[in-house]
FIKELUM-203652 format. One record per residue (C-alpha): x, y, z; residue number from 1; residue in three letters. Coordinates in nm, 3 decimals, always signed. Example, Ala and Ser with C-alpha at 12.3 -4.5 7.8 and 13.67 -1.06 7.14 Angstrom:
<rs>
      xx      yy      zz num residuo
  +1.230  -0.450  +0.780   1     ala
  +1.367  -0.106  +0.714   2     ser
</rs>
This chain:
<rs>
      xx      yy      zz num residuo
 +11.896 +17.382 +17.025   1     unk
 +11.947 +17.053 +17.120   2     unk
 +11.644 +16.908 +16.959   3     unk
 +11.757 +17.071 +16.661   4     unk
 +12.122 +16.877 +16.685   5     unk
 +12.002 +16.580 +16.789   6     unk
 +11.743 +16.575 +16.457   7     unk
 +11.995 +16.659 +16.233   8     unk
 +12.243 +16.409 +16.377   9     unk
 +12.008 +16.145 +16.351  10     unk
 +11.895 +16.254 +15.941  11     unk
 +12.275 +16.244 +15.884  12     unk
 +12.319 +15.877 +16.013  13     unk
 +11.997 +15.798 +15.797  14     unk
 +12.122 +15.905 +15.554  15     unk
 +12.513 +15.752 +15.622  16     unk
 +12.293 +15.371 +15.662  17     unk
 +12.121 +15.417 +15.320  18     unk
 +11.764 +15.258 +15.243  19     unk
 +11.677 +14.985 +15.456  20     unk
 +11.765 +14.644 +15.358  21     unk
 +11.464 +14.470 +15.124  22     unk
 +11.321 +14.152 +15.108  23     unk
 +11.442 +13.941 +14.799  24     unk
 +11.473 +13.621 +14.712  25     unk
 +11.825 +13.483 +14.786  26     unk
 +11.782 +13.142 +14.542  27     unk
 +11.860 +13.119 +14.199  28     unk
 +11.586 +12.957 +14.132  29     unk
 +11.222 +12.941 +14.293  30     unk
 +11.252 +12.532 +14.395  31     unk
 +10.907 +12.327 +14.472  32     unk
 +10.894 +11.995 +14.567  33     unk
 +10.579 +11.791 +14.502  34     unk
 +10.628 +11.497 +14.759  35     unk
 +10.352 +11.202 +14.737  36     unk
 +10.281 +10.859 +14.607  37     unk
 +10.339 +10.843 +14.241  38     unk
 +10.266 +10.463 +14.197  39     unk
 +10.069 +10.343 +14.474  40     unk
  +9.717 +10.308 +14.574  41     unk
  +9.672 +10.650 +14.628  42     unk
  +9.861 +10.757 +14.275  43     unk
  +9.548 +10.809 +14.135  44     unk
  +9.430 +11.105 +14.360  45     unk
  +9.742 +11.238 +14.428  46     unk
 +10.107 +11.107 +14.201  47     unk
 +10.099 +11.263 +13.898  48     unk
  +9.794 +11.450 +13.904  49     unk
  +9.928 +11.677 +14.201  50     unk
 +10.266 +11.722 +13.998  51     unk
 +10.066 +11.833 +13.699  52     unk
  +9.855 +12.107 +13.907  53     unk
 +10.159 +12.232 +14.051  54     unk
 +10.259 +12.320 +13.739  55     unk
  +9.978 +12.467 +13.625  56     unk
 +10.001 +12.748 +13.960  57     unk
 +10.345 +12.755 +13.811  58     unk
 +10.260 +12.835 +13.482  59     unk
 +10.003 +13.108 +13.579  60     unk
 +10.316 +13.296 +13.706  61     unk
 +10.461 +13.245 +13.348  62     unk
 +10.727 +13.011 +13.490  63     unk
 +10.890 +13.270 +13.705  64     unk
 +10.855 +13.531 +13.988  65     unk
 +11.110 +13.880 +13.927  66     unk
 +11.344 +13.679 +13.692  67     unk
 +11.366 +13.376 +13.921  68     unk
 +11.255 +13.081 +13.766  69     unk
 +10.988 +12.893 +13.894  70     unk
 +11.098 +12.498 +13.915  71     unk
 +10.839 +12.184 +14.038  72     unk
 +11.020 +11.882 +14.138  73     unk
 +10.845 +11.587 +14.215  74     unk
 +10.950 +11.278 +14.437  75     unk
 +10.746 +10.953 +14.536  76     unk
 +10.775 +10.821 +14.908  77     unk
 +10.575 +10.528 +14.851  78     unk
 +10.397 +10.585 +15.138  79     unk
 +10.682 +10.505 +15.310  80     unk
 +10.723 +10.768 +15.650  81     unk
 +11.129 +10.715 +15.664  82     unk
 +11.131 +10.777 +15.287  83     unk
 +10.951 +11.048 +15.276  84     unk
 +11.174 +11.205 +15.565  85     unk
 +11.444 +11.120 +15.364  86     unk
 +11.358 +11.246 +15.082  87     unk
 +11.260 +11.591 +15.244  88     unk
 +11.564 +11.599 +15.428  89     unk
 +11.797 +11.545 +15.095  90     unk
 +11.511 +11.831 +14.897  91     unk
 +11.606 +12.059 +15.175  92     unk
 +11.964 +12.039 +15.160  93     unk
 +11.947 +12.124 +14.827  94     unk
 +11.762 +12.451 +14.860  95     unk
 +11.424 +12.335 +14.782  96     unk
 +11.235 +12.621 +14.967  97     unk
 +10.842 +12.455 +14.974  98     unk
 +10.698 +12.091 +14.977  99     unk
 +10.335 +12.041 +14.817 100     unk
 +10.102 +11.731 +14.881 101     unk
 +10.242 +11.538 +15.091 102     unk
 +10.115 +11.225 +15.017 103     unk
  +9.940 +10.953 +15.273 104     unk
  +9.923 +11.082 +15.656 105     unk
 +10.191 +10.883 +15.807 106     unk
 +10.427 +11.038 +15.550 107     unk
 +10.282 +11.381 +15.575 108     unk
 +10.379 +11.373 +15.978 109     unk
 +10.673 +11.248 +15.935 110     unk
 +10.777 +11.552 +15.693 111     unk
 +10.576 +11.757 +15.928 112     unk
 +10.871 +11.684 +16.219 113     unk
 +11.130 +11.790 +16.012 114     unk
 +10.943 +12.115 +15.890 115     unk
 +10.904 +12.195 +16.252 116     unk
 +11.284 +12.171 +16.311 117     unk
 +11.373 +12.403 +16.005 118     unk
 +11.108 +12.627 +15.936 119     unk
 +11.077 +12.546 +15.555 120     unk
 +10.728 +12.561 +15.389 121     unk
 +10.520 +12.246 +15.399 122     unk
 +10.160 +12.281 +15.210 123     unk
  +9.950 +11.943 +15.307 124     unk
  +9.658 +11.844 +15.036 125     unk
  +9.698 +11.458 +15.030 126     unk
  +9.723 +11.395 +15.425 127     unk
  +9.397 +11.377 +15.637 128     unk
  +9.483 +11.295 +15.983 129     unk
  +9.376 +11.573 +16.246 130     unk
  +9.744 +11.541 +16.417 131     unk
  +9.844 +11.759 +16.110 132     unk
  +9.666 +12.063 +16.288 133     unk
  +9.635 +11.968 +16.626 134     unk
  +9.902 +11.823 +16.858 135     unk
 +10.171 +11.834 +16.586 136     unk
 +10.038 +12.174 +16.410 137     unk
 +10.364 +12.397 +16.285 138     unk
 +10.388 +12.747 +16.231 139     unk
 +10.521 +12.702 +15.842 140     unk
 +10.320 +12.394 +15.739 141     unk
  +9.921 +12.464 +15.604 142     unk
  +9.667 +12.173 +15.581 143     unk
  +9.490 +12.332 +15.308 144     unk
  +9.210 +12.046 +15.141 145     unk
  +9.092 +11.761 +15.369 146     unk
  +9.121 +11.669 +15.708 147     unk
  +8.946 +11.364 +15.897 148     unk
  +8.726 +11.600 +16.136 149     unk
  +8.553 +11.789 +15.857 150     unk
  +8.501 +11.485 +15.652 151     unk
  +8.350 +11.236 +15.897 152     unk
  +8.168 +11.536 +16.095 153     unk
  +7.982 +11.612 +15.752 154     unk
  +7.935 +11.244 +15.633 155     unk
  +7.818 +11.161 +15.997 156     unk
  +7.593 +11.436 +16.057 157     unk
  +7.422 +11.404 +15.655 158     unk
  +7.338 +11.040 +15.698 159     unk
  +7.193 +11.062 +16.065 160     unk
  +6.952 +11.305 +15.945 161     unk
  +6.719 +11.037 +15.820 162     unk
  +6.874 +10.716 +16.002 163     unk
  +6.983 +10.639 +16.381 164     unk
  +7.065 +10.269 +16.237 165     unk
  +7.378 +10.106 +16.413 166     unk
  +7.731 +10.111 +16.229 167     unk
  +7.982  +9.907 +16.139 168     unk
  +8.352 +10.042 +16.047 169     unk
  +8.602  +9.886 +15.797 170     unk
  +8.880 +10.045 +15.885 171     unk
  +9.197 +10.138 +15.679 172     unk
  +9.497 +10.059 +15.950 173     unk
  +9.700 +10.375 +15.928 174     unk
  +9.717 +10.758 +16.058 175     unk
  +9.438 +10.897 +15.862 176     unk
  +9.167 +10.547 +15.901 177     unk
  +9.150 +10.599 +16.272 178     unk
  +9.107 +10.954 +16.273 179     unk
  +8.822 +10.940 +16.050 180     unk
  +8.670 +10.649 +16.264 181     unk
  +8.748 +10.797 +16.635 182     unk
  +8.608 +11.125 +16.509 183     unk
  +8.290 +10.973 +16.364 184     unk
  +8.243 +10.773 +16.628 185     unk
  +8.268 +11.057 +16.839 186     unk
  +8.006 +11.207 +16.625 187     unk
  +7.767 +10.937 +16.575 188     unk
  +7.747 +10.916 +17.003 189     unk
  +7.688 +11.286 +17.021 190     unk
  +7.349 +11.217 +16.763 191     unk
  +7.254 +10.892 +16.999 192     unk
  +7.358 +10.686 +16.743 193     unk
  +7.508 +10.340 +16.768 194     unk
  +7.850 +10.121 +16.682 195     unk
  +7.803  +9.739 +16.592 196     unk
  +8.202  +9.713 +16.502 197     unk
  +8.496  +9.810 +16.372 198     unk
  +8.755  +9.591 +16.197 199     unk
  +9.109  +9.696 +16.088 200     unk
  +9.224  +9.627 +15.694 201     unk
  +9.601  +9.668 +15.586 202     unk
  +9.626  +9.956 +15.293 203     unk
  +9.666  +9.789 +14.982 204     unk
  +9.395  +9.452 +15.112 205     unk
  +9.249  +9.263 +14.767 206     unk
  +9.002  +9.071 +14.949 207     unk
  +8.740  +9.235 +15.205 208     unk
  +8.498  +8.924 +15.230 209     unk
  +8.585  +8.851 +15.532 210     unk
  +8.577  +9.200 +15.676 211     unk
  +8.177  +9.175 +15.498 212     unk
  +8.089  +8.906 +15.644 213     unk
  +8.191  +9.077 +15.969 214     unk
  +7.974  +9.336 +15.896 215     unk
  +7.660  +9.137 +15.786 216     unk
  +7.673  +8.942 +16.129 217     unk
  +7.727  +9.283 +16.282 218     unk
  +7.365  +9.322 +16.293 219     unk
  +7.473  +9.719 +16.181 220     unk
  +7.281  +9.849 +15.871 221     unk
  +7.504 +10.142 +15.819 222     unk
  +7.805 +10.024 +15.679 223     unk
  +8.140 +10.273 +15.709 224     unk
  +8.401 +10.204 +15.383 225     unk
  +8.678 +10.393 +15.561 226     unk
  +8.990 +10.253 +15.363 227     unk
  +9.126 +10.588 +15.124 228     unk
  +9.323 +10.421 +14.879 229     unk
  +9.151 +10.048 +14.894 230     unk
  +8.773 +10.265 +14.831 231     unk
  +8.712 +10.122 +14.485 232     unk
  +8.779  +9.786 +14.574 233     unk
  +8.587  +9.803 +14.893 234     unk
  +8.253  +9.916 +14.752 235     unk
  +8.316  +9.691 +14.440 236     unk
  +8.354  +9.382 +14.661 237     unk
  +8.022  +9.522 +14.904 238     unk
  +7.817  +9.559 +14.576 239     unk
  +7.888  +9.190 +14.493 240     unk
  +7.795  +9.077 +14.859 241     unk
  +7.499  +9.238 +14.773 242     unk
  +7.482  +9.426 +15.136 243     unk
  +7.242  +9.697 +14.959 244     unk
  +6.944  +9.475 +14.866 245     unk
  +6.981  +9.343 +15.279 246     unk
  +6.893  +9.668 +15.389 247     unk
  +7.215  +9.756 +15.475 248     unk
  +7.352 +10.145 +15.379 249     unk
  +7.655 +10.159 +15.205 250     unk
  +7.859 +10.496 +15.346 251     unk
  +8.198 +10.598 +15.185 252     unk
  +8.391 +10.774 +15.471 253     unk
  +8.640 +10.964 +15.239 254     unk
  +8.526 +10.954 +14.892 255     unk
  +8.691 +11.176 +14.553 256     unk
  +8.564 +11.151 +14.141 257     unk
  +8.851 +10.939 +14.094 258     unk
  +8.703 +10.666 +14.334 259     unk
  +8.341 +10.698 +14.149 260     unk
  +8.513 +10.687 +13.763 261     unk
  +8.668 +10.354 +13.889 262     unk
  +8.327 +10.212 +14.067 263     unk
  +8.094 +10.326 +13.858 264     unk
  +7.832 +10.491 +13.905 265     unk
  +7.534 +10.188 +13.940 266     unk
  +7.724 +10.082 +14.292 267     unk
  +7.753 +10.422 +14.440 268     unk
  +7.456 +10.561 +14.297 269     unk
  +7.308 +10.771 +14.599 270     unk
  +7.563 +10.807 +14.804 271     unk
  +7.658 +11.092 +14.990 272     unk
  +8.020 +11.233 +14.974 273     unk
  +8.168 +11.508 +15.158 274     unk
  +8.409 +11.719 +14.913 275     unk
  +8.579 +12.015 +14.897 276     unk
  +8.590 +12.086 +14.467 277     unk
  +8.398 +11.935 +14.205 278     unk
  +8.435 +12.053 +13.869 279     unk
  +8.081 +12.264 +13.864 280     unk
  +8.087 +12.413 +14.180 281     unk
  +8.195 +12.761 +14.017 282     unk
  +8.265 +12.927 +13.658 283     unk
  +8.638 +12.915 +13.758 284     unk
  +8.631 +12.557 +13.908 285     unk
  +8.517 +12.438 +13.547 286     unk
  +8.777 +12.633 +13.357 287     unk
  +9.052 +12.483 +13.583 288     unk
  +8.913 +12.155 +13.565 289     unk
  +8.902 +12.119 +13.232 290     unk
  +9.212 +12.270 +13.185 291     unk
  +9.361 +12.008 +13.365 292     unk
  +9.165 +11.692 +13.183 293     unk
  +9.351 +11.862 +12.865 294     unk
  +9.653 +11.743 +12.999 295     unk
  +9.555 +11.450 +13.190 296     unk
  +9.286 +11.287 +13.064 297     unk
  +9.081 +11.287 +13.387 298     unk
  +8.906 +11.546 +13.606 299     unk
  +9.147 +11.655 +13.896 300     unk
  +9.072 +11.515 +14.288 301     unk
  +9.021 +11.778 +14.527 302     unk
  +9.361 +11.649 +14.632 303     unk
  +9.513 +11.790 +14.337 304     unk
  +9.296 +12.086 +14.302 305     unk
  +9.408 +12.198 +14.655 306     unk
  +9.798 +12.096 +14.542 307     unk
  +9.697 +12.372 +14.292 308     unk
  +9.544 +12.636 +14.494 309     unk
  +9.812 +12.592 +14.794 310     unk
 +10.106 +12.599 +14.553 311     unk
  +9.954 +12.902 +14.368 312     unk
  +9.881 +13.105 +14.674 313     unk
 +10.257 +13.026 +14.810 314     unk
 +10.429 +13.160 +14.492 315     unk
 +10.179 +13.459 +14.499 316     unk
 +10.325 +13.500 +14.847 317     unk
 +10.687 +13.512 +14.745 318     unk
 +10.591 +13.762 +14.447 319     unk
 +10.440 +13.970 +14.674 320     unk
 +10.712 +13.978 +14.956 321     unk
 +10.990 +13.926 +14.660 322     unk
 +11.150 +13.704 +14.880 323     unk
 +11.192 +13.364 +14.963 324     unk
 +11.244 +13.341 +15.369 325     unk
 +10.987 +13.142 +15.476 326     unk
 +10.846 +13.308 +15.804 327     unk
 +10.790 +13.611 +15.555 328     unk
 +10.634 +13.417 +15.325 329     unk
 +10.410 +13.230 +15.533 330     unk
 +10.312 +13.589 +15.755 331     unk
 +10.165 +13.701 +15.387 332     unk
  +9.999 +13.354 +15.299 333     unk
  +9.817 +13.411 +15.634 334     unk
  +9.713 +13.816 +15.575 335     unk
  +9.585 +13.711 +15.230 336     unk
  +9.269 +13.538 +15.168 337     unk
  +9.291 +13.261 +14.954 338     unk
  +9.020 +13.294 +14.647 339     unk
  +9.133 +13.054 +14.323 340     unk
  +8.950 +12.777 +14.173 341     unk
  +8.938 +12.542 +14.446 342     unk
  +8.780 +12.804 +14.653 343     unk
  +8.644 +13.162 +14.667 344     unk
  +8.636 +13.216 +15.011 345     unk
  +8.961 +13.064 +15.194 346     unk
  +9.224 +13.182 +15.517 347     unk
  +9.439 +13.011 +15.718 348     unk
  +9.393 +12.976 +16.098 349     unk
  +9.564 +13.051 +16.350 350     unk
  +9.652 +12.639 +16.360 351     unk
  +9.775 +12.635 +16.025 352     unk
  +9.476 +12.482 +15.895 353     unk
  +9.353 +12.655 +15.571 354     unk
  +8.923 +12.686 +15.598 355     unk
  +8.693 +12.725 +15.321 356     unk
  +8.365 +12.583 +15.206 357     unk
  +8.309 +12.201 +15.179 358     unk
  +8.024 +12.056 +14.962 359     unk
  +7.800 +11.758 +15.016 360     unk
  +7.756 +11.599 +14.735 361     unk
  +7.528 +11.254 +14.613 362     unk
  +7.663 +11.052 +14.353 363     unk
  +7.390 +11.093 +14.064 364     unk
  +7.238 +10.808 +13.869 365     unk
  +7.302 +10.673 +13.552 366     unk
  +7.055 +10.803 +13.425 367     unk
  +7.096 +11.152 +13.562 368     unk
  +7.453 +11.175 +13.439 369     unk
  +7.526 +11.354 +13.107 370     unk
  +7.823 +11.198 +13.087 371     unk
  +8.177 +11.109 +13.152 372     unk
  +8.273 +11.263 +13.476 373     unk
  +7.922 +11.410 +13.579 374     unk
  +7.933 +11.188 +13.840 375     unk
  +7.771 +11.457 +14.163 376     unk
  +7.456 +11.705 +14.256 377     unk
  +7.508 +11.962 +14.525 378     unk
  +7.298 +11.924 +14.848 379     unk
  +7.433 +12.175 +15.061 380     unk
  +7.733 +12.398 +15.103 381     unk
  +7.939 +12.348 +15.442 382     unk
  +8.033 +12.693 +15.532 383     unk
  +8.401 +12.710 +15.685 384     unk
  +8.275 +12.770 +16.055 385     unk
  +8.060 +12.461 +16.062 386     unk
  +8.300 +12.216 +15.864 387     unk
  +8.592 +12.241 +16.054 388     unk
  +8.705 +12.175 +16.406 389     unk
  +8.666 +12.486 +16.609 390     unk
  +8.969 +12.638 +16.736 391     unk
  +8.835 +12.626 +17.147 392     unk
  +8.881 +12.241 +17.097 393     unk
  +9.223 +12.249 +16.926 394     unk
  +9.545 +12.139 +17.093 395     unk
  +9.766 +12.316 +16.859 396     unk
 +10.013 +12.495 +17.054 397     unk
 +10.048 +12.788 +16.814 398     unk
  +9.670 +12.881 +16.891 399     unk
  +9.614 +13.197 +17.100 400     unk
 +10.004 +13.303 +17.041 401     unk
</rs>
């Protein structure tokens, strides 16, 4: 008799409380900042380009998610880390729910602080450095395209395979240059390879004779062109020197099409590149890609196909949870694999880092290109498990929670 009180007592108060509350999204509109550098030396890969794919994971949703418009904002921190806080800081104030890009590593970290603080959705595509999802990981931000462990791992491990030469590093002097260098170094000692040097160039450097020269009396024949942002100008100036007719190898730590379409392809002819798109990778990878030359003029960076990808799995997210909080948001972004254009075969780790395939590429020859933009040939696919760091050597504190 009891039981049976107690039951109906507790159907009544059900029934008193009504349905339980639902998830919905409290803004009035569905606000996404794209944060990067819009004029810079790194505008090319990222600025506009990663505006323009945001809109285009926008516009799959037809511009809105259950009646809530869908609104891209875009912002450029010059690659400035106190701007870009400060711009972030002033987005979030006014509601803006989700940053994409990021921009240049020092300015990505510096974002990444604030994110930490407030719990608002950061997705990284520009930013490199392996602080992003290591000792400064956060439970709300994703580094979803490149990071400086998979790329020099790869780059490292493809060109050892047929040389133990000695290398030489020019160096870009910021966040994301000396964690591509300390990690291929790392790597290079692990194969029994060598280091000559290292030298240290300012982002935004016209002149790199002098860091060539350095190189030449290095006695190194691999030389490292580890300056993202100053690439073109680099490899322009090392084709000049003529380094490649002394026997010495020409390696581009952190390469993208953008970087090749402003070379050419007779000075990088050859090289190897680690990437994580390229236009003919997959059936859908073309159809984006051109998609997006239709309305820039240029095939998009993997920078600005993963600004694509991230932002359209995010505001698949909120459809699905019809709501806006970000801790819900992120929980489904991690349940749900990512499969899109930029990859088939994506998740997010348990250190916020987003995994999926990377591809290493050569950069064909004239004469094997067909034509404007076929710049690349696939030599191998990286599967996730052997392109990223593995999580037993992570110092991300939200691993194992």
């Amino acid at each position: 008799m009891t039981r049976t009180v107690s039951t109906a007592m507790l159907l009544t108060a059900l029934a008193l409380a009504g349905p339980p509350a639902r998830a919905e999204i409290k803004g009035e509109t569905i606000r996404i900042g794209v944060l990067t550098d819009m004029n810079g030396v790194f505008a090319t890969a990222m600025g506009p380009g990663s505006v323009e794919a945001a809109r285009m994971a926008a516009g799959e949703f037809g511009g809105k998610i259950n009646g809530k418009p869908i609104e891209i904002l875009q912002a450029d921190h010059q690659n400035k880390p106190d701007l870009a806080a400060s711009l972030a800081r002033k987005w979030f104030s006014e509601g803006i729910q989700a940053i994409a890009d990021g921009g240049s590593s020092g300015a990505a970290l510096a974002v990444q602080e604030l994110v930490r603080g407030n719990g608002r959705i950061f997705l990284v595509s520009g930013a490199g450095a392996n602080q992003l999802t290591d000792e400064a990981c956060a439970p709300t931000s994703v580094q979803w395209t490149q990071d400086a462990y998979s790329t020099a791992t790869a780059v490292v491990s493809g060109i050892m395979q047929t040389s133990k030469e000695p290398w030489f590093f020019i160096t870009g002097d910021y966040a994301f240059g000396h964690s591509i260098e300390a990690t291929a170094r790392a790597r290079i000692g692990e194969l029994g390879g060598k280091v000559a040097g290292s030298v240290k160039a300012q982002l935004g450097t016209p002149d790199f004779s002098s860091f060539l020269l350095q190189a030449q009396s290095s006695g190194a024949k691999i030389l490292a062109i580890n300056v993202a942002g100053d690439n073109a100008t680099a490899i322009k100036q090392a084709e000049e020197f003529g380094l490649a007719d002394q026997g010495i190898k020409i390696v581009p730590m952190s390469f993208q099409n953008v970087d090749i379409e402003a070379v050419g392809l007779k000075a990088t002819r050859g090289d190897l590149i680690v990437t994580s798109f390229f236009e003919d990778v997959s059936p859908a990878a073309r159809r984006f890609s051109d998609a997006f030359h239709a309305r820039r003029k240029a095939m998009p960076s993997q920078i600005q196909a993963g600004v694509y990808s991230a932002v359209r799995h995010y505001l698949q997210a909120v459809k699905d949870t019809d709501s806006d909080d970000s801790a819900t948001v992120m929980a489904k972004m991690k349940a749900t694999p990512v499969s899109d254009a930029y990859t088939p075969n994506g998740r997010i780790r348990e250190d916020q880092r987003m995994v999926h395939d990377l591809y290493l590429v050569q950069v064909k020859t004239p004469q094997e290109s067909r034509g404007p933009w076929d710049f690349v040939k696939l030599i191998a696919t990286i599967p996730p498990d052997q392109a990223f760091r593995p999580l037993d050597r992570s110092k991300c504190g939200l691993v194992g929670k």
